[in-house]
PyMOL Python script that loads the backbone (N, CA, C, O; Angstrom):
from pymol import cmd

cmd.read_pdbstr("""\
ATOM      1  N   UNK A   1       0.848  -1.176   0.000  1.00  0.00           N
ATOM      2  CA  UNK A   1       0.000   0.000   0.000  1.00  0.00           C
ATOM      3  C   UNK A   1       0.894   1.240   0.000  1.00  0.00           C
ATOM      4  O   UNK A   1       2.091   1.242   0.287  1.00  0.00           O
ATOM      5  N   UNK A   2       0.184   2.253  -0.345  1.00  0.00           N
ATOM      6  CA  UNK A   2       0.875   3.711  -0.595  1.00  0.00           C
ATOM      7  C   UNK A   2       0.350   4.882  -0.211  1.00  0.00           C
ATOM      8  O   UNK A   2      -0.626   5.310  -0.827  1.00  0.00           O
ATOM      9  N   UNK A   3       0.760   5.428   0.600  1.00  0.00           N
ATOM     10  CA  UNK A   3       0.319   6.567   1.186  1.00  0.00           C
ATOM     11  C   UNK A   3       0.658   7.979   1.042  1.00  0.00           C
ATOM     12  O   UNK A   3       1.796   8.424   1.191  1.00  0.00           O
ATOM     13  N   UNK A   4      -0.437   8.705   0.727  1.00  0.00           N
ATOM     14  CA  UNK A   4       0.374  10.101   0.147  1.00  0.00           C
ATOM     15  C   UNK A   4      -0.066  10.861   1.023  1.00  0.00           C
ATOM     16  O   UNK A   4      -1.246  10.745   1.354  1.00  0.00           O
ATOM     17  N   UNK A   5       0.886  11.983   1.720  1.00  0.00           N
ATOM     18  CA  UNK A   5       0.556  12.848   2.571  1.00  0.00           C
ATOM     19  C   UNK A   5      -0.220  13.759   1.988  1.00  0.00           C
ATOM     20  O   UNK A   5       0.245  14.018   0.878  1.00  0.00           O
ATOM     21  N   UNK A   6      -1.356  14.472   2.260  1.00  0.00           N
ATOM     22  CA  UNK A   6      -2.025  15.858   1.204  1.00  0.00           C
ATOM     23  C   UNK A   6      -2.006  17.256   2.600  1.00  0.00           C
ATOM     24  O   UNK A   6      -2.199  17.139   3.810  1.00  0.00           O
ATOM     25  N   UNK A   7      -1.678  18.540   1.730  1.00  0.00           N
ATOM     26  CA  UNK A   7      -2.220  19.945   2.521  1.00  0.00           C
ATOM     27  C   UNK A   7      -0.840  19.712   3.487  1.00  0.00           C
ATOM     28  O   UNK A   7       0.348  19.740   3.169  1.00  0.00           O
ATOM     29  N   UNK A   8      -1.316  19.535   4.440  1.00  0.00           N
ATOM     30  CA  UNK A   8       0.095  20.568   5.572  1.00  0.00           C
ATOM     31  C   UNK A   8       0.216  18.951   6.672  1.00  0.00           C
ATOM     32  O   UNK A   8       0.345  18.999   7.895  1.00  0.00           O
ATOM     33  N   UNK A   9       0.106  17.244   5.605  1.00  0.00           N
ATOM     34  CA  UNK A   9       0.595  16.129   6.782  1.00  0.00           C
ATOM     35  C   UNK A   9       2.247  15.830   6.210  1.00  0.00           C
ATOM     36  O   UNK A   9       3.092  16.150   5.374  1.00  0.00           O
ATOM     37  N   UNK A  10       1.981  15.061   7.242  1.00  0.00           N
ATOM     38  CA  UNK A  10       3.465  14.907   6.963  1.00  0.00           C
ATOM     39  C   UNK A  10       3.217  13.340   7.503  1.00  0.00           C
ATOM     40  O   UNK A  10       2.507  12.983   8.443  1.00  0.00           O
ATOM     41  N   UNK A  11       4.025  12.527   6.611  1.00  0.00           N
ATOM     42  CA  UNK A  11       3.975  11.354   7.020  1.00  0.00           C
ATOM     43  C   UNK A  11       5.585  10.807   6.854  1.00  0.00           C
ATOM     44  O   UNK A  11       6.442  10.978   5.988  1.00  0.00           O
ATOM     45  N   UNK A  12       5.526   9.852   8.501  1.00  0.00           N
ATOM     46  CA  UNK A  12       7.206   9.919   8.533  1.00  0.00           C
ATOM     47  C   UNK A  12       7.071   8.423   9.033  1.00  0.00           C
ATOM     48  O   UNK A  12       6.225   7.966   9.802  1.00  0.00           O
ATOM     49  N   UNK A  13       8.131   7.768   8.395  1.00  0.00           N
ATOM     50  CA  UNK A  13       8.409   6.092   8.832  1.00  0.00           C
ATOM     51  C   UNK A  13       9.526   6.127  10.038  1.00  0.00           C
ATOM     52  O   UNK A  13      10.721   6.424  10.058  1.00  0.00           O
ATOM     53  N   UNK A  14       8.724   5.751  10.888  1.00  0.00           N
ATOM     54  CA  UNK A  14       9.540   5.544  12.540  1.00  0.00           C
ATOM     55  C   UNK A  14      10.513   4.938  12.731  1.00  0.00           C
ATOM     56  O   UNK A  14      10.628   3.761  12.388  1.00  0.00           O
ATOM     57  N   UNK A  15      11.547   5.697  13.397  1.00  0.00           N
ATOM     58  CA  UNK A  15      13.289   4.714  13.968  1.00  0.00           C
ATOM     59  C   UNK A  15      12.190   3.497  14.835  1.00  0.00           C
ATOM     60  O   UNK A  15      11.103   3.409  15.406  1.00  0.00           O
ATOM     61  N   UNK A  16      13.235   2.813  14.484  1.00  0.00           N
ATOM     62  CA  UNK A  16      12.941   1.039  15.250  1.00  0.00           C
ATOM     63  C   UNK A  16      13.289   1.351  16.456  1.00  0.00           C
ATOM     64  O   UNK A  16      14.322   1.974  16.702  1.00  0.00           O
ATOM     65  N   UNK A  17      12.326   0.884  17.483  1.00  0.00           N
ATOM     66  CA  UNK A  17      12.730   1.395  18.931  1.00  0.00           C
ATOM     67  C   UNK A  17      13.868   0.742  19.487  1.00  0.00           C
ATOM     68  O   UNK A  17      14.396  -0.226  18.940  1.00  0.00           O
ATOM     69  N   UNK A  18      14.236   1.210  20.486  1.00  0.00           N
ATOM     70  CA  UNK A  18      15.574   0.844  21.040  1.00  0.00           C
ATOM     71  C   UNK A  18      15.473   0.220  22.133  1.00  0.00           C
ATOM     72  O   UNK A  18      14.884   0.675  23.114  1.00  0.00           O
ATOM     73  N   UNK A  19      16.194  -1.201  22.071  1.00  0.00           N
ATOM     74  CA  UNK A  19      15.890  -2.191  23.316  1.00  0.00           C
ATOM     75  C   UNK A  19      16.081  -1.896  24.973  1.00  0.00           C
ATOM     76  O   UNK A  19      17.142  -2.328  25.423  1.00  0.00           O
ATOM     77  N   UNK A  20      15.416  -1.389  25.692  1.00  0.00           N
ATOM     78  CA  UNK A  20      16.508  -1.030  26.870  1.00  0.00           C
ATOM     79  C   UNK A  20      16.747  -2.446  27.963  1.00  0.00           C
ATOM     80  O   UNK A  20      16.035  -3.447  27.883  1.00  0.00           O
ATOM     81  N   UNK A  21      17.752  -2.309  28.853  1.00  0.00           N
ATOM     82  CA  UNK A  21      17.834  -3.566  29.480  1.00  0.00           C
ATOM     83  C   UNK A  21      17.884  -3.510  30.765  1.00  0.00           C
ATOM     84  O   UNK A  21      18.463  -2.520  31.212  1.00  0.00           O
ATOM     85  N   UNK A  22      17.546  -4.109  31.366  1.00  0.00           N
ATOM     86  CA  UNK A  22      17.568  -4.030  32.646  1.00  0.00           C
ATOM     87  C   UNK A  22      17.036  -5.301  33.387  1.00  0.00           C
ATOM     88  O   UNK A  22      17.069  -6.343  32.732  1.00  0.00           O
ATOM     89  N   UNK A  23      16.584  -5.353  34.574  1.00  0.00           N
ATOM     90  CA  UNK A  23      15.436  -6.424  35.337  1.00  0.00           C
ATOM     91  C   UNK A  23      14.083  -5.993  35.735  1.00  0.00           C
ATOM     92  O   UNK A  23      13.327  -6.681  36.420  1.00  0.00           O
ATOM     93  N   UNK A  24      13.808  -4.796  35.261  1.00  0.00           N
ATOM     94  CA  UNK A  24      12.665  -4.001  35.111  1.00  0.00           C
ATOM     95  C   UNK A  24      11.263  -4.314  34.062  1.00  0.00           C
ATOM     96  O   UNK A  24      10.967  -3.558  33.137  1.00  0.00           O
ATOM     97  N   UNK A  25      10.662  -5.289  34.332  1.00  0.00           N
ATOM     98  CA  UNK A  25       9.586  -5.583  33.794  1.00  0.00           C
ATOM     99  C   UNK A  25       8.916  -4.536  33.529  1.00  0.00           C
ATOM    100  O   UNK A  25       8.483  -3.926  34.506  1.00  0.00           O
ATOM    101  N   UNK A  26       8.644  -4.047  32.297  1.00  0.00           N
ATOM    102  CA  UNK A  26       7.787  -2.609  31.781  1.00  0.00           C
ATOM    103  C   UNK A  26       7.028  -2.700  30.703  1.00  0.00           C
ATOM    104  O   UNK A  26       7.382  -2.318  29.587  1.00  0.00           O
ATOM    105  N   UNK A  27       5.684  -3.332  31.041  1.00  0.00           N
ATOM    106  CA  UNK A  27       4.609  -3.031  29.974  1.00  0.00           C
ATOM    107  C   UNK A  27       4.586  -2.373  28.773  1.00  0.00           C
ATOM    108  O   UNK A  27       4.431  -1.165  28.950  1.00  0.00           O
ATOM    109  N   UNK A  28       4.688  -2.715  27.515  1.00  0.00           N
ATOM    110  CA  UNK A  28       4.429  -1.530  26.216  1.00  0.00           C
ATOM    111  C   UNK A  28       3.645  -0.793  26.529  1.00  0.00           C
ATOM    112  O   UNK A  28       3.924   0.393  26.352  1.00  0.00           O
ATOM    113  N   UNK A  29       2.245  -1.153  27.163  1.00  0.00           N
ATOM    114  CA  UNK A  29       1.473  -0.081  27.413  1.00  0.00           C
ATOM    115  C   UNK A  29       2.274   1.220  28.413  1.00  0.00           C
ATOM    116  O   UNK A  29       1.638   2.125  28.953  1.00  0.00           O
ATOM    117  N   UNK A  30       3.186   1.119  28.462  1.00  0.00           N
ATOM    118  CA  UNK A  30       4.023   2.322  29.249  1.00  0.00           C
ATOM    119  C   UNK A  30       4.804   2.710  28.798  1.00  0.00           C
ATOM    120  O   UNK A  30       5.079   3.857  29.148  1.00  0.00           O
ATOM    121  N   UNK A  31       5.711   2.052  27.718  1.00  0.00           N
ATOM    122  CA  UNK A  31       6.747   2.360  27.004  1.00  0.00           C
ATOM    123  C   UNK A  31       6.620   3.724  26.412  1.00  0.00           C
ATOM    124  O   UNK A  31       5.425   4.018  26.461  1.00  0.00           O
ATOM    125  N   UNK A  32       7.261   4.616  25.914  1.00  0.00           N
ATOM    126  CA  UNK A  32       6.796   5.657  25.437  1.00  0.00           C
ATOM    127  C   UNK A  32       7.813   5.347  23.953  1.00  0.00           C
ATOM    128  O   UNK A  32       8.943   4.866  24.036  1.00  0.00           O
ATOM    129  N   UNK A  33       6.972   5.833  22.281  1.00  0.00           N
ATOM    130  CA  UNK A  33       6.997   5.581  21.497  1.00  0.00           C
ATOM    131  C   UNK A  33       8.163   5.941  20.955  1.00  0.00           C
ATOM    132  O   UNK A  33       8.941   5.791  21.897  1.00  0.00           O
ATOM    133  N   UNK A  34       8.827   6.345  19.981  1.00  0.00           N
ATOM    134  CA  UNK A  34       9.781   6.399  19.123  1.00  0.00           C
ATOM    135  C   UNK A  34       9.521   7.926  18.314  1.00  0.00           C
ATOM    136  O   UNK A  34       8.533   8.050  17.590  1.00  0.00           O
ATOM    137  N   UNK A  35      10.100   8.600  18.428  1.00  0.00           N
ATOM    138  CA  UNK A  35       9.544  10.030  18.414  1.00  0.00           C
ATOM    139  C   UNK A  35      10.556  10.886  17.121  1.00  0.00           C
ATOM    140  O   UNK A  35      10.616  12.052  16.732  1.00  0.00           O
ATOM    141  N   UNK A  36      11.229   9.660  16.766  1.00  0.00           N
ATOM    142  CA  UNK A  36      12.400  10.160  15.464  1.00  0.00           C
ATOM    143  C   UNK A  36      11.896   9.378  14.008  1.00  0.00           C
ATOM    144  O   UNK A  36      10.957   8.589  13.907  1.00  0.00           O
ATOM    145  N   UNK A  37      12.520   9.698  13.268  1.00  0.00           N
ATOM    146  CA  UNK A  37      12.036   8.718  12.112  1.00  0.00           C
ATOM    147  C   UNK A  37      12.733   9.874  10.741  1.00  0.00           C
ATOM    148  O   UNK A  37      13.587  10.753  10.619  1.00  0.00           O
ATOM    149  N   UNK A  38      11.742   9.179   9.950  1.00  0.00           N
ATOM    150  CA  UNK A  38      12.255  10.066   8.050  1.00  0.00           C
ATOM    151  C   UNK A  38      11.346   9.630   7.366  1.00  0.00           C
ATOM    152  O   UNK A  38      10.700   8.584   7.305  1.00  0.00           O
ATOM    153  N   UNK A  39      11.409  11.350   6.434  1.00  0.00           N
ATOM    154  CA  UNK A  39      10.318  12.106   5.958  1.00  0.00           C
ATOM    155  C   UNK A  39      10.065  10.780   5.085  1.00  0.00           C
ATOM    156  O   UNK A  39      11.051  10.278   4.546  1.00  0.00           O
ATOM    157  N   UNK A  40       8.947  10.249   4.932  1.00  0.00           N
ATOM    158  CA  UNK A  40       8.413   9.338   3.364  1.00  0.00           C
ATOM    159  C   UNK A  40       7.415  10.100   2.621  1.00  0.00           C
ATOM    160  O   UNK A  40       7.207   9.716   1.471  1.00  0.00           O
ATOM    161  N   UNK A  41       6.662  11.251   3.113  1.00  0.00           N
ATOM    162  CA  UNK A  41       5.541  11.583   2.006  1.00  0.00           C
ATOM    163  C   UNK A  41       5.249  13.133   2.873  1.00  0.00           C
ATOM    164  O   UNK A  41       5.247  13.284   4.095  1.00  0.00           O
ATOM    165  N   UNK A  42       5.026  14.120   1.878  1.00  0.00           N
ATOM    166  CA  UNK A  42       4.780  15.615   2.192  1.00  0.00           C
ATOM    167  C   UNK A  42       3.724  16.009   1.573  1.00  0.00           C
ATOM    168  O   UNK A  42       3.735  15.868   0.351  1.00  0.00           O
ATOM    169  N   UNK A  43       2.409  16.663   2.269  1.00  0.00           N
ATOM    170  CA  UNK A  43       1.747  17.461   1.973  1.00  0.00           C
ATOM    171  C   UNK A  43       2.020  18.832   1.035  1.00  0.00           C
ATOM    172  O   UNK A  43       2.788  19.722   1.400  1.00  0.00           O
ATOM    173  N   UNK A  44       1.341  18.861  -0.116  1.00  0.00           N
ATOM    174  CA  UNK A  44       1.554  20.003  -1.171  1.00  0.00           C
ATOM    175  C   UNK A  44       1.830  21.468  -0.394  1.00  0.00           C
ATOM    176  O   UNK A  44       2.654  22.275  -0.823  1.00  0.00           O
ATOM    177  N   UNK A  45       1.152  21.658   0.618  1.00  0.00           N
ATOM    178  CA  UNK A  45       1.686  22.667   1.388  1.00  0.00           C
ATOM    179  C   UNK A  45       2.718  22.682   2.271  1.00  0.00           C
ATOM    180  O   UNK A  45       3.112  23.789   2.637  1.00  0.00           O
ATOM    181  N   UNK A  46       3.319  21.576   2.755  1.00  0.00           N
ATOM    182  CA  UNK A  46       4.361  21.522   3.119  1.00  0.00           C
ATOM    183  C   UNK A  46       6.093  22.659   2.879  1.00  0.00           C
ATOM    184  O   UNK A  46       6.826  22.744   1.894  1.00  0.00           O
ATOM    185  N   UNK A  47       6.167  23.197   3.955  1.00  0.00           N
ATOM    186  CA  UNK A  47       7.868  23.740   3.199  1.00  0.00           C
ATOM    187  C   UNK A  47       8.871  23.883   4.374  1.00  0.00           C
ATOM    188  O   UNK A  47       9.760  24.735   4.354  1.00  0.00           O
ATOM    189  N   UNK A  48       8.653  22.828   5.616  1.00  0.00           N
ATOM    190  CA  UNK A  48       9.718  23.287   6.509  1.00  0.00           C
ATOM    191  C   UNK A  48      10.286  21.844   6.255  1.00  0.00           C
ATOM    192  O   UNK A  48      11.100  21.613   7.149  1.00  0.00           O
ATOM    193  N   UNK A  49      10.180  20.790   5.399  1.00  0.00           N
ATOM    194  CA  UNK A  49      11.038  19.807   5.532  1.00  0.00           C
ATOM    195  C   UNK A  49      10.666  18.780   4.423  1.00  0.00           C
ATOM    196  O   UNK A  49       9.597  18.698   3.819  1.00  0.00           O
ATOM    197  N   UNK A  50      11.654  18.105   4.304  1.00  0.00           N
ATOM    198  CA  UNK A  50      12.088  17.302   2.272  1.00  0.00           C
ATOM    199  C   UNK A  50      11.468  15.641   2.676  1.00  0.00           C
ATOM    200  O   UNK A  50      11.471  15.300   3.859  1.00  0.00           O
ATOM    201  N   UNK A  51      11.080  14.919   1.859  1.00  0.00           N
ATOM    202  CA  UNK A  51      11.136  13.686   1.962  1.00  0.00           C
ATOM    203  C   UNK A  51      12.741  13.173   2.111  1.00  0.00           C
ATOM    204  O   UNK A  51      13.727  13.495   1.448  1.00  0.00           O
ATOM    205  N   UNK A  52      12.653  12.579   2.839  1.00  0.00           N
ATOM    206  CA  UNK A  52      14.139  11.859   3.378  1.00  0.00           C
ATOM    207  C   UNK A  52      14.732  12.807   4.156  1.00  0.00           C
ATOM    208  O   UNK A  52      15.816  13.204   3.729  1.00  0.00           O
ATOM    209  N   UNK A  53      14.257  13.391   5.394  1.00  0.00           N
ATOM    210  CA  UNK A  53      14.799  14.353   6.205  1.00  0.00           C
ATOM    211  C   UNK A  53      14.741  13.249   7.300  1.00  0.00           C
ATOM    212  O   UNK A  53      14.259  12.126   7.156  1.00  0.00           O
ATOM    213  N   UNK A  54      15.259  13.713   8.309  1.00  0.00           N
ATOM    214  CA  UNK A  54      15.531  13.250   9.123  1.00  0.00           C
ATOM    215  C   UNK A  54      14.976  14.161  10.322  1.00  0.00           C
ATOM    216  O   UNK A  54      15.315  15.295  10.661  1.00  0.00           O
ATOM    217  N   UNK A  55      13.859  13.154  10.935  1.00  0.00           N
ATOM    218  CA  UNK A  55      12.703  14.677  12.082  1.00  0.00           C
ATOM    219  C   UNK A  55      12.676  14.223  13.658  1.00  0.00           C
ATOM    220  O   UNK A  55      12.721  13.038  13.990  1.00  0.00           O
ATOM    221  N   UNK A  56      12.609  15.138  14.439  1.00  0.00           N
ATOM    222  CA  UNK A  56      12.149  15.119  15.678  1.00  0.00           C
ATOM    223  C   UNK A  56      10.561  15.334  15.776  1.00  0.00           C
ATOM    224  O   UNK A  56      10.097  16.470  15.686  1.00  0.00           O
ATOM    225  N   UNK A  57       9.917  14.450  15.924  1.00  0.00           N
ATOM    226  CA  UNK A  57       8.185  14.793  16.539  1.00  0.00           C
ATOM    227  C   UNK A  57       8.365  15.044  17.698  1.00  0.00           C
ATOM    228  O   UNK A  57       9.297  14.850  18.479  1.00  0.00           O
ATOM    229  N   UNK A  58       6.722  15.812  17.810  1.00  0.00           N
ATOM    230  CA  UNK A  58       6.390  15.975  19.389  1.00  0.00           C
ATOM    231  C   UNK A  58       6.046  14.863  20.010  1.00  0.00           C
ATOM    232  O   UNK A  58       6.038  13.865  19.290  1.00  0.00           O
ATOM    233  N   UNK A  59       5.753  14.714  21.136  1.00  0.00           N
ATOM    234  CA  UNK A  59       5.652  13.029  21.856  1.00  0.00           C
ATOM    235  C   UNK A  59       4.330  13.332  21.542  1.00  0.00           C
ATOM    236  O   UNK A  59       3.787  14.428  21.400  1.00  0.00           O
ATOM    237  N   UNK A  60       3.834  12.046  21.442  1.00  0.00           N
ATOM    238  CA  UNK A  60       2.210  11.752  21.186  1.00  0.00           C
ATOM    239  C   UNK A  60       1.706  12.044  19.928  1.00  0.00           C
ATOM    240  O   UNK A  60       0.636  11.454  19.776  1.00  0.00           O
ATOM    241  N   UNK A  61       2.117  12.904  18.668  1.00  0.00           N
ATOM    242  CA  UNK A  61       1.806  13.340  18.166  1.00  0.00           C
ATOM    243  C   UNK A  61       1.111  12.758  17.062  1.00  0.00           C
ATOM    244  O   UNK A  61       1.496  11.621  16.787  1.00  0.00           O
ATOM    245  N   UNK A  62      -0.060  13.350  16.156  1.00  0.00           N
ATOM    246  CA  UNK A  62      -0.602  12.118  15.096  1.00  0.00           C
ATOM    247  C   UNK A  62      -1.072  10.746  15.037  1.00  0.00           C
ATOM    248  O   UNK A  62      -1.386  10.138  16.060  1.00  0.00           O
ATOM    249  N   UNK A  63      -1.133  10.220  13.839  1.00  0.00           N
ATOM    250  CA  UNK A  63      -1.800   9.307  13.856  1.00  0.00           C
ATOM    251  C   UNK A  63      -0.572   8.157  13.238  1.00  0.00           C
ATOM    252  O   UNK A  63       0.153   8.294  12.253  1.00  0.00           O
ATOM    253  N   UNK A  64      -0.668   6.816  14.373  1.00  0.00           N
ATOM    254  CA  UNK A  64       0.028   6.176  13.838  1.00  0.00           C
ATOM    255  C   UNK A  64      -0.399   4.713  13.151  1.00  0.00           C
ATOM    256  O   UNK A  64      -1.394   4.069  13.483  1.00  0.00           O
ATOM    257  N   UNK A  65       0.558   4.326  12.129  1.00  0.00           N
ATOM    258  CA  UNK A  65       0.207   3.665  11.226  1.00  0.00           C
ATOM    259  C   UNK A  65       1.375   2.166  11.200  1.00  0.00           C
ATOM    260  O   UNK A  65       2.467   1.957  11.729  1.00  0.00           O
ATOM    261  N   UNK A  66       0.658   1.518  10.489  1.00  0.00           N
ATOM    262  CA  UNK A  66       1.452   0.456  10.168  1.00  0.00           C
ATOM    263  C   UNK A  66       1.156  -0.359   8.577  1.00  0.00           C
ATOM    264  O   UNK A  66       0.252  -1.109   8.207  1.00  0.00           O
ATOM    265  N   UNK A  67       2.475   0.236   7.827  1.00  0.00           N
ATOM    266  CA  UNK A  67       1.857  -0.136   6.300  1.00  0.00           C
ATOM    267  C   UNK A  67       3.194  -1.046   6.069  1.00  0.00           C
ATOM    268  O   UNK A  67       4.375  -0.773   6.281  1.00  0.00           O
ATOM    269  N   UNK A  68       2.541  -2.299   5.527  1.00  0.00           N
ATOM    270  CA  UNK A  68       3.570  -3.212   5.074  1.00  0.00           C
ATOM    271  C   UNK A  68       4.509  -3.723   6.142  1.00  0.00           C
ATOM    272  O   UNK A  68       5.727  -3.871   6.037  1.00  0.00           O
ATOM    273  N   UNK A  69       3.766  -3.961   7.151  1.00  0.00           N
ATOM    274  CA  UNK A  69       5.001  -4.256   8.816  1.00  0.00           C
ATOM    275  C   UNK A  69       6.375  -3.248   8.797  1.00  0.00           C
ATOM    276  O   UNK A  69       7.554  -3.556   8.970  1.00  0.00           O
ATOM    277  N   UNK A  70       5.685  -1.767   8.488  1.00  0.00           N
ATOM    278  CA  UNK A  70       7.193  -0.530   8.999  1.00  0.00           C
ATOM    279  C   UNK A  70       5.879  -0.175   9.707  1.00  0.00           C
ATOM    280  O   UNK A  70       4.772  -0.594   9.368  1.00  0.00           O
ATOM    281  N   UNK A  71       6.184   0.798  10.917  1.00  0.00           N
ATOM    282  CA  UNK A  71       5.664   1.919  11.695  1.00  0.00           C
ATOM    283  C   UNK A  71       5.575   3.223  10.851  1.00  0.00           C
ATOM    284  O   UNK A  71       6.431   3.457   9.998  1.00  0.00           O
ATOM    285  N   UNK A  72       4.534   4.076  11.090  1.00  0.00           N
ATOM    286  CA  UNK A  72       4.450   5.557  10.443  1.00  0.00           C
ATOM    287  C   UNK A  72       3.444   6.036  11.576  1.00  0.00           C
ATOM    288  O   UNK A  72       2.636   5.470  12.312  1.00  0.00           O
ATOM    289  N   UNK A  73       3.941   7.564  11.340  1.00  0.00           N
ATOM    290  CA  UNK A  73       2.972   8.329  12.115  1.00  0.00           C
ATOM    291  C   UNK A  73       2.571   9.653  10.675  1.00  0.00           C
ATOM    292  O   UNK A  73       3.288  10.171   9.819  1.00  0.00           O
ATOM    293  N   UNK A  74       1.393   9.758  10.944  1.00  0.00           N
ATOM    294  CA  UNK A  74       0.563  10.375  10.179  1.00  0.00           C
ATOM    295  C   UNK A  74       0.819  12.057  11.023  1.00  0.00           C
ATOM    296  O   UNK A  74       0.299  12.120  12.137  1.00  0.00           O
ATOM    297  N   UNK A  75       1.418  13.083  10.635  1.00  0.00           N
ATOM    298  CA  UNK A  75       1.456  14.375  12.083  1.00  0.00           C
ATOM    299  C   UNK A  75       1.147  15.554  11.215  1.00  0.00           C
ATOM    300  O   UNK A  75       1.540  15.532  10.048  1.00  0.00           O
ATOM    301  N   UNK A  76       0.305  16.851  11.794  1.00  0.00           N
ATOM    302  CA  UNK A  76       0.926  18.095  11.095  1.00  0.00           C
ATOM    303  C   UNK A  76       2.081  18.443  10.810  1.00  0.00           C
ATOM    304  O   UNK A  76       3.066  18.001  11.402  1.00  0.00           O
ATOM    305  N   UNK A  77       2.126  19.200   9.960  1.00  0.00           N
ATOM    306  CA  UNK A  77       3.496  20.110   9.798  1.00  0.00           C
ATOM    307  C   UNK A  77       4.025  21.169  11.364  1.00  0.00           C
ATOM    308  O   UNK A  77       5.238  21.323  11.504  1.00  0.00           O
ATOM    309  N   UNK A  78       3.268  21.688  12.209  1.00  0.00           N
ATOM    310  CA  UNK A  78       3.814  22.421  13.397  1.00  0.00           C
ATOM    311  C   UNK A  78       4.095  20.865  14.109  1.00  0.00           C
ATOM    312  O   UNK A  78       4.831  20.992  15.087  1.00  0.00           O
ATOM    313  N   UNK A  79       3.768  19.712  13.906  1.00  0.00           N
ATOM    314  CA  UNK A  79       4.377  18.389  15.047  1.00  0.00           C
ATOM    315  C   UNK A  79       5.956  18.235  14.605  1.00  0.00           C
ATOM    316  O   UNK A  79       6.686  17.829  15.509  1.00  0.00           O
ATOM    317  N   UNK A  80       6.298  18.382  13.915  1.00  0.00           N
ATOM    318  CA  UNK A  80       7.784  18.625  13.468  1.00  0.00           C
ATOM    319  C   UNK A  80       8.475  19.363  14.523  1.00  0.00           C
ATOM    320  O   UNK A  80       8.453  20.590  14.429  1.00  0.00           O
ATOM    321  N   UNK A  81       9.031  18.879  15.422  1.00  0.00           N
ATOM    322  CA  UNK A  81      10.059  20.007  16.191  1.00  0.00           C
ATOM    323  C   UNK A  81      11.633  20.121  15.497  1.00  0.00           C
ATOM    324  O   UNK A  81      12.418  20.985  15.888  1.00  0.00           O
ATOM    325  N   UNK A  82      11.862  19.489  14.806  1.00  0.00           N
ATOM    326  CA  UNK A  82      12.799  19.677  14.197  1.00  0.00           C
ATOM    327  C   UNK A  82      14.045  18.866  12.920  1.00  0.00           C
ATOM    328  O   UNK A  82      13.441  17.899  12.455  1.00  0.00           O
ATOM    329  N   UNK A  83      14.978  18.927  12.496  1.00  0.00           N
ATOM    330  CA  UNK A  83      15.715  18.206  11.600  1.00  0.00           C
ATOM    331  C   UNK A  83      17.012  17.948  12.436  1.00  0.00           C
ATOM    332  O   UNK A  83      17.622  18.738  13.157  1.00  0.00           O
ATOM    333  N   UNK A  84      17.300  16.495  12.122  1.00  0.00           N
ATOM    334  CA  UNK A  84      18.430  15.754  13.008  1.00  0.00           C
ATOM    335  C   UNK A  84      19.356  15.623  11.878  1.00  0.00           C
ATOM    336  O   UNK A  84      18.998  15.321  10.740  1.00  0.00           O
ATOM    337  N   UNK A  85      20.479  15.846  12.216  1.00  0.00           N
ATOM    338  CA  UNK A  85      21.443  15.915  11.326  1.00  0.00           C
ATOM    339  C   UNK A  85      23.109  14.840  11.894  1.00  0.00           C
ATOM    340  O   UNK A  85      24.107  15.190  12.525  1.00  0.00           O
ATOM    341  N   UNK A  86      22.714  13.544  11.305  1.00  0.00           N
ATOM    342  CA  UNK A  86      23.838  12.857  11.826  1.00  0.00           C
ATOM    343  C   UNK A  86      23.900  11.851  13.295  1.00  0.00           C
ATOM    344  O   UNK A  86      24.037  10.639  13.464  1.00  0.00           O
ATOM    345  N   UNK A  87      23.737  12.935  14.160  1.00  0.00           N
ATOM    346  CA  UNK A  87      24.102  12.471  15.726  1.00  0.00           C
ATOM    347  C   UNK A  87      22.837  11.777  16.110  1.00  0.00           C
ATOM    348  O   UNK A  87      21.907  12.584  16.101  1.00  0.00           O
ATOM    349  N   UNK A  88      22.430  10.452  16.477  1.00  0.00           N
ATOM    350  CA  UNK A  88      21.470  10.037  17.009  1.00  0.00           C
ATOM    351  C   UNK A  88      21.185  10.409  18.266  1.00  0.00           C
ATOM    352  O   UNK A  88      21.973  10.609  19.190  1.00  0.00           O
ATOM    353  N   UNK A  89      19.369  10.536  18.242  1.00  0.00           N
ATOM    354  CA  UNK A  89      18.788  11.298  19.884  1.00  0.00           C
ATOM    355  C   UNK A  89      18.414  10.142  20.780  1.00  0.00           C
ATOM    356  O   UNK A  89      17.504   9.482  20.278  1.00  0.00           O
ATOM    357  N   UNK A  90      18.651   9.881  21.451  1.00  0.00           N
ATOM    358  CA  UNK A  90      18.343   9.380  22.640  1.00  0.00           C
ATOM    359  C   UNK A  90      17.201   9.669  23.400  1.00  0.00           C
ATOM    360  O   UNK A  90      17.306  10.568  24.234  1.00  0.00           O
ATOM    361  N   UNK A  91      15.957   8.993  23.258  1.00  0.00           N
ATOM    362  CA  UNK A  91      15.063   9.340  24.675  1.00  0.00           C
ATOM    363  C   UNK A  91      14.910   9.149  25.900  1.00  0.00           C
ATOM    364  O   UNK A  91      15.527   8.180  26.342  1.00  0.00           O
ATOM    365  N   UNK A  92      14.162   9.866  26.781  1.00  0.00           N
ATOM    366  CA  UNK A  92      14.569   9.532  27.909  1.00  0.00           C
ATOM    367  C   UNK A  92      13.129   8.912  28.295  1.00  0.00           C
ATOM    368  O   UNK A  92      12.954   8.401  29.401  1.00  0.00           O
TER     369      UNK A  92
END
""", "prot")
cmd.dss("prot")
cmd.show_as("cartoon", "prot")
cmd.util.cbc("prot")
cmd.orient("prot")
């Protein structure tokens, strides 16, 4: 399937979450999501960021998806906090 962002979405395929380790049994339902990823599809109004960018979302933000077993989140253009360049982010 194929998804085209239209107007001011932005649709971005999610970094693979990161294993943490410990002896701390922690529910997914608590986990908090994956909040980085890259641009796959831009709304015609779109102009703060390219397909194949590399983005910071806001936590929670949009609608998320699952096309073809990858993760996507469906977000406005203001859910963009920003472009990552290189250095991987770490959540806390």
């Amino acid at each position: 399937m194929i998804l085209h962002a239209l107007g001011t979405k932005v649709l971005v395929k999610m970094d693979a979450r990161q294993p943490k380790t410990g002896r701390i049994f922690i529910p997914d339902s608590f986990v908090s999501r994956e909040i980085t990823g890259t641009v796959a599809s831009i709304g015609e109004y779109v102009d703060c960021v390219d397909v194949n960018d590399r983005v910071l979302l806001r936590h929670n933000a949009g609608v998320e998806l699952v096309i073809d077993d990858e993760e996507y989140t469906l977000v406005d253009e203001d859910s963009v906090l920003g472009l990552i360049e290189d250095s991987p982010i770490e959540t806390i």
